[in-house]
C-alpha positions as CSV (number, residue, x, y, z in Angstrom):
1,X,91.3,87.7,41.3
2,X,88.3,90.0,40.3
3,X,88.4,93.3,38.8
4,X,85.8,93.9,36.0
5,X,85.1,97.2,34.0
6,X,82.4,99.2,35.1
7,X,82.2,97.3,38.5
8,X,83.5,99.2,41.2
9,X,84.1,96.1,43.4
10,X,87.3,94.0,42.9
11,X,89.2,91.1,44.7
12,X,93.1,91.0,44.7
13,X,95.8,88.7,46.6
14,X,99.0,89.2,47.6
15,X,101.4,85.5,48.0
16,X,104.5,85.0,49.3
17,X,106.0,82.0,50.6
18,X,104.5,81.9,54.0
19,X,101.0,83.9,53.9
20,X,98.6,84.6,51.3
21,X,96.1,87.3,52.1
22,X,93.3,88.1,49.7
23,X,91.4,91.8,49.9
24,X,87.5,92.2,48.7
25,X,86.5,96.1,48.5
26,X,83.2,97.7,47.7
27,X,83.7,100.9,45.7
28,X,80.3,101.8,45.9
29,X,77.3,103.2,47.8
30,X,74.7,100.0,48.1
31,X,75.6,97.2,50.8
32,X,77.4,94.2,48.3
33,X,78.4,90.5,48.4
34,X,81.2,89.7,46.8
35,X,81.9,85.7,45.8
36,X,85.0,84.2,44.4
37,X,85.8,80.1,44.3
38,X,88.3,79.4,46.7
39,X,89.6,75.9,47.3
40,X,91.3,76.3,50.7
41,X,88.7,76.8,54.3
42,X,92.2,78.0,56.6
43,X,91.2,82.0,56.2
44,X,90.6,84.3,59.1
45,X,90.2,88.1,59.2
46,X,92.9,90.5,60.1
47,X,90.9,92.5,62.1
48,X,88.5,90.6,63.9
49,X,90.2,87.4,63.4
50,X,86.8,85.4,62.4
51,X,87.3,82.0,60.3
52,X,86.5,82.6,56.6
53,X,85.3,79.5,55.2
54,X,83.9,79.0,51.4
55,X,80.5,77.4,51.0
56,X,80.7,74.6,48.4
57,X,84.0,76.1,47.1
58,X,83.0,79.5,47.0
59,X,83.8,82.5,49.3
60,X,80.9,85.0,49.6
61,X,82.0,88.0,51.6
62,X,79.2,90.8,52.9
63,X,80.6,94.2,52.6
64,X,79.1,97.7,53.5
65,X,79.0,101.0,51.4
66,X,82.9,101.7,50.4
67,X,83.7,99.0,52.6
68,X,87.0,96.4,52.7
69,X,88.0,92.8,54.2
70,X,90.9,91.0,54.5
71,X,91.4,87.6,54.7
72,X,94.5,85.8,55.6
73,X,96.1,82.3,56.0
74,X,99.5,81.1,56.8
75,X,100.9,78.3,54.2
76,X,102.8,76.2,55.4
């Protein structure tokens, strides 16, 4: 979904027929935000299972130092 040269930050997904998960990591030392467009507002995380809603179509994830999230939602 993300992955740029010389960022160390990037944004994948994984899809199946039944869940879609999407994960944001921070390759890097400083604190980051991370923002992709994202149409659907069903996400929750893996771990802490928080709702993960975009704001005006876009998700904007905080992430610490060398730090990760997963999102997740079922599709029915």
């Amino acid at each position: 979904m993300k992955a740029e040269p010389d960022d160390p930050r990037i944004i994948y997904e994984r899809v199946d027929g039944s869940m879609h998960f999407t994960v944001w990591m921070n390759n890097s030392e400083q604190k980051t935000v991370l923002s992709h467009p994202i149409e659907t507002s069903d996400w929750k995380d893996v771990l802490s299972q928080e709702d993960g809603r975009p704001d005006d179509g876009m998700m904007n994830i905080k992430l610490d130092p060398l730090g990760y999230r997963t999102l997740y939602r079922s599709i029915n």
